[in-house]
VEXTORDO-830278 format. One record per residue (C-alpha): residue number from 1; x, y, z. Coordinates in nm, 3 decimals, m for minus. Layout:
N
TORNU | NUM | X | Y | Z $
...
This chain:
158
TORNU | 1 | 0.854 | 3.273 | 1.830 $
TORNU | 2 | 0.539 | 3.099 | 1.710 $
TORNU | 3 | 0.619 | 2.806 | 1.713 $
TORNU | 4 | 0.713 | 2.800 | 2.073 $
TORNU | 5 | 0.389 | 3.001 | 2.161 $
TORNU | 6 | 0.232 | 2.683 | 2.011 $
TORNU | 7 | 0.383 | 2.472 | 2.143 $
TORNU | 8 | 0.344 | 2.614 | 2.486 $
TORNU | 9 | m0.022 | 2.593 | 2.459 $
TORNU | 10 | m0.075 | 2.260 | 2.322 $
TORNU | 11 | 0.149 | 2.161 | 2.644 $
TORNU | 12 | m0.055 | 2.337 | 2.875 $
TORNU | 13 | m0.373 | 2.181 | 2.711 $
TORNU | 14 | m0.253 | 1.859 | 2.677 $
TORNU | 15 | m0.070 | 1.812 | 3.026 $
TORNU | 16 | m0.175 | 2.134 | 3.212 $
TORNU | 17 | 0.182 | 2.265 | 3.278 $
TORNU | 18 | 0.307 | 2.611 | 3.219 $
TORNU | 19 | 0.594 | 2.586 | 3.061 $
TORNU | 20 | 0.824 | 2.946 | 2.942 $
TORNU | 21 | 1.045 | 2.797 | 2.660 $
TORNU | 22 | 1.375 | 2.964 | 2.675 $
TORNU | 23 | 1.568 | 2.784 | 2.426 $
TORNU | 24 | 1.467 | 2.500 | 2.176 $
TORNU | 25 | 1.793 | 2.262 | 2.148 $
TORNU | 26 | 1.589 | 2.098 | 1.855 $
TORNU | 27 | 1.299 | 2.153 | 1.714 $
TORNU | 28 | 1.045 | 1.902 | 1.480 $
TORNU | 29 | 1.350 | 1.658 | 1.445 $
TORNU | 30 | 1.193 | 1.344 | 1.321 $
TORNU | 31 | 1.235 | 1.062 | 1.585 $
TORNU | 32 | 1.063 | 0.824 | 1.349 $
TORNU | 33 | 0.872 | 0.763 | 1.009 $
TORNU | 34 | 0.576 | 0.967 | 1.130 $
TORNU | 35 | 0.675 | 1.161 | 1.432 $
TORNU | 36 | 0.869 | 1.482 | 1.552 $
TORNU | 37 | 1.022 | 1.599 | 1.870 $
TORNU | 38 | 1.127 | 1.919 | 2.035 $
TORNU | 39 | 1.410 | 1.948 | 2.287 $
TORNU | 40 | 1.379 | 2.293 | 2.489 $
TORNU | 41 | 1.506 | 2.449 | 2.720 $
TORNU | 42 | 1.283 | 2.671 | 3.000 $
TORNU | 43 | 1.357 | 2.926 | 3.202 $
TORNU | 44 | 1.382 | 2.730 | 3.493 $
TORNU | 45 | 1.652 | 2.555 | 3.357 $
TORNU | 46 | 1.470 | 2.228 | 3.308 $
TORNU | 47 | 1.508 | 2.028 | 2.972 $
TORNU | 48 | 1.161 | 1.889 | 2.848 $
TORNU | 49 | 1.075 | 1.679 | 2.545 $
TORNU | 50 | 0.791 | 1.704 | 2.335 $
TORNU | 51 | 0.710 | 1.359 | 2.113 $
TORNU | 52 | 0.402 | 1.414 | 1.922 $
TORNU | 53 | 0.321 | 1.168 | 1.547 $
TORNU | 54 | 0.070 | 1.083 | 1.365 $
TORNU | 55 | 0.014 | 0.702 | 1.410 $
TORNU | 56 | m0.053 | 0.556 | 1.764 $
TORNU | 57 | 0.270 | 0.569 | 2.013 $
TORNU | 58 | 0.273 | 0.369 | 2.301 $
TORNU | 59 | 0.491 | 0.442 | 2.582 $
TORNU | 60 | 0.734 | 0.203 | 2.506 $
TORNU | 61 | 0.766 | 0.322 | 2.167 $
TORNU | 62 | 0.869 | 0.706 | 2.381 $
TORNU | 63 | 1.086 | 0.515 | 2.631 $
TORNU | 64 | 1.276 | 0.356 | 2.291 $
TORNU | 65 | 1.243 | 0.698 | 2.114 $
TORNU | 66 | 1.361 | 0.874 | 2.417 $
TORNU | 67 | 1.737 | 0.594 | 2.455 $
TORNU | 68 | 1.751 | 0.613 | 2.105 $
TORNU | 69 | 1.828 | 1.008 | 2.106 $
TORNU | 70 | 2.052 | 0.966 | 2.341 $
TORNU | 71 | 1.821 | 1.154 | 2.629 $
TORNU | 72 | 1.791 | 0.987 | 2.944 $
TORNU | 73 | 1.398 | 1.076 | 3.093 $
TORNU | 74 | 1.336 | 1.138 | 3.468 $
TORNU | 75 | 0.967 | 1.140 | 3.476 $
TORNU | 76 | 0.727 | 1.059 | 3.208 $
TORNU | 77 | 0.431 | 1.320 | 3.235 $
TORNU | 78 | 0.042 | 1.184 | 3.253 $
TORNU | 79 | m0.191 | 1.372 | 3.058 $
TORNU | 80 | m0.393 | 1.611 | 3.228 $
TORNU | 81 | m0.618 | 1.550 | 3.492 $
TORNU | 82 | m0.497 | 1.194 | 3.519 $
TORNU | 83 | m0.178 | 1.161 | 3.741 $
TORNU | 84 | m0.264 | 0.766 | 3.740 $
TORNU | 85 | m0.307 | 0.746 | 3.375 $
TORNU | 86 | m0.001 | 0.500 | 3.366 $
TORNU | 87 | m0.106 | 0.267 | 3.620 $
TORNU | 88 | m0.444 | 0.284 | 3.555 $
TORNU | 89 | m0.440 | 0.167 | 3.188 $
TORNU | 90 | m0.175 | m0.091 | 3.290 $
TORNU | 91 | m0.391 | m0.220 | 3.537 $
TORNU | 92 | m0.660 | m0.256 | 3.282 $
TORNU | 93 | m0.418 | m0.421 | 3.021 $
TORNU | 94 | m0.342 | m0.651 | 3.300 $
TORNU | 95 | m0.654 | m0.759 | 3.394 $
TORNU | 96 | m0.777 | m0.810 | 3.054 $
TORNU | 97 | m0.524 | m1.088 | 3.036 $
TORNU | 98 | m0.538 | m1.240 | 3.377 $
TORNU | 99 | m0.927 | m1.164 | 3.486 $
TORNU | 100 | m0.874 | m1.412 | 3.791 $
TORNU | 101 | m0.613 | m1.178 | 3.989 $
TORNU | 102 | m0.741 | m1.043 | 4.215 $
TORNU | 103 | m0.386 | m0.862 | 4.408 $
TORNU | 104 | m0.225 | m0.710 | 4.139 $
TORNU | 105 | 0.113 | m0.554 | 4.271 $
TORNU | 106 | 0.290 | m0.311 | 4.020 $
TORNU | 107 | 0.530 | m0.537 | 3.953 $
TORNU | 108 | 0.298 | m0.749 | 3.766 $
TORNU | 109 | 0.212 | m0.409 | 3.525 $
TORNU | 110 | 0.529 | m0.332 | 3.476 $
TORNU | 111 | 0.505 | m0.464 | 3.101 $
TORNU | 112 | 0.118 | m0.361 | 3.063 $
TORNU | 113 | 0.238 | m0.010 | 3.165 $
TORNU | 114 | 0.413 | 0.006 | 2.840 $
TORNU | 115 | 0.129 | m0.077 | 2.616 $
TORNU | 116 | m0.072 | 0.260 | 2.701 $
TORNU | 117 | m0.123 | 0.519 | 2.451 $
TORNU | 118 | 0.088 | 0.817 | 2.471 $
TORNU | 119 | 0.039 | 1.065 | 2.168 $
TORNU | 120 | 0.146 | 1.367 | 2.243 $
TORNU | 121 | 0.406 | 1.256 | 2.476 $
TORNU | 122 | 0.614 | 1.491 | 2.764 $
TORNU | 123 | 0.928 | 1.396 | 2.952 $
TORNU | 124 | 1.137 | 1.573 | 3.179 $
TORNU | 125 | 1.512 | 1.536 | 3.081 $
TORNU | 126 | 1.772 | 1.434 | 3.338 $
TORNU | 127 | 2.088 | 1.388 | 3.146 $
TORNU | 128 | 2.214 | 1.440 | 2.788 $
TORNU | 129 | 2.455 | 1.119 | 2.733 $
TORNU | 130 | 2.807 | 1.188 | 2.564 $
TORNU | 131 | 2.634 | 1.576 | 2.505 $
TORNU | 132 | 2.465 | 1.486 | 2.151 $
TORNU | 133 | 2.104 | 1.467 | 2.077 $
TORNU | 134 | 2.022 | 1.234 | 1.750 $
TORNU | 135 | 1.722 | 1.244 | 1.507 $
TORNU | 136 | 1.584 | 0.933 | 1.329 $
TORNU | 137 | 1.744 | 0.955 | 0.935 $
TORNU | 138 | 1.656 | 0.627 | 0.733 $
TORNU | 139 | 1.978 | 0.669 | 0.532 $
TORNU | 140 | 2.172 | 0.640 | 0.798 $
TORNU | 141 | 2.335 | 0.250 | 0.868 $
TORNU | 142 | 2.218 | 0.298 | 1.263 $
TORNU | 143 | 1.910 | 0.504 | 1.125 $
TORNU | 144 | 2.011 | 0.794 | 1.427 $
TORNU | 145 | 2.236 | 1.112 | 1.308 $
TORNU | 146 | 2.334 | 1.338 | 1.550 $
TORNU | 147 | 2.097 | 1.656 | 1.522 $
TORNU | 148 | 2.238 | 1.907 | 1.816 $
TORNU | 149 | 2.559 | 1.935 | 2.054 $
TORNU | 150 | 2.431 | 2.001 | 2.442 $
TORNU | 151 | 2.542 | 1.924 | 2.767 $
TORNU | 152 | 2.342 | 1.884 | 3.024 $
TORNU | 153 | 2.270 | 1.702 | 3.356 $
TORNU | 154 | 2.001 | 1.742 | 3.631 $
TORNU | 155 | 2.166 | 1.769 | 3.955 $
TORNU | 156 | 1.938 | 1.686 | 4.222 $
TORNU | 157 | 1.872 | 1.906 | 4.500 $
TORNU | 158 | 1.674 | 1.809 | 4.804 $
């Protein structure tokens, strides 16, 4: 009980969403040699993750943490206060290694996108593939184990 009180708050601190956890599907599974995640559950029936570690994450290390657990993410949630975060740091990135563009289109950030920090990280689920969520285990020959059963799968709505 908590723990999800916690973890509630450092969401709405960190990305200024209320969130009413419901159920945790996992909780502090590691996802990597120094970081955790939390699958839950809220009221509104909406699956979030929560990626948090203690070395820099970028968000292609979430988007490779999030496919490797076997979670498919809908939307990728800026930190508060900056809904262009993404862009904006990508932008940047780009820029620093092409200072003569002057049109920069988002396909060209695409990749630069990638390279901006994200630690803590938030995602809102879509779809749980095959209905098993895995945790990082470094005696494992794949280095994934399964870590929780659940089905689940956004269906949108207009």
């Amino acid at each position: 009980m908590y723990d999800e009180l916690a973890l509630e708050r450092s969401i709405k601190e960190s990305f200024g969403i209320l969130t009413d956890i419901r159920q945790a599907i996992v909780y502090r599974v590691p996802v990597g040699r120094t970081a955790e995640a939390t699958l839950f559950l809220t009221t509104k029936k909406q699956l979030y993750l929560y990626i948090s570690g203690q070395s820099k994450l970028l968000l292609g290390d979430i988007q490779k943490i999030v496919n490797h657990m076997g979670l498919k993410a809908e939307l990728f949630l800026p930190p508060k206060g900056r809904p262009q975060y993404f862009d904006d740091i990508g932008r940047k990135k780009f820029r620093e290694v092409f200072p003569g563009r002057k049109d920069v289109i988002d396909d060209d950030i695409r990749f630069y996108r990638t390279l901006t920090p994200y630690n803590p990280a938030l995602m809102l689920i879509s779809e749980v593939k095959n209905g098993q969520v895995y945790q990082f285990d470094s005696d494992s020959a794949t280095n994934w184990r399964i870590a929780a059963k659940f089905a689940y799968r956004r269906i949108r709505t207009s």
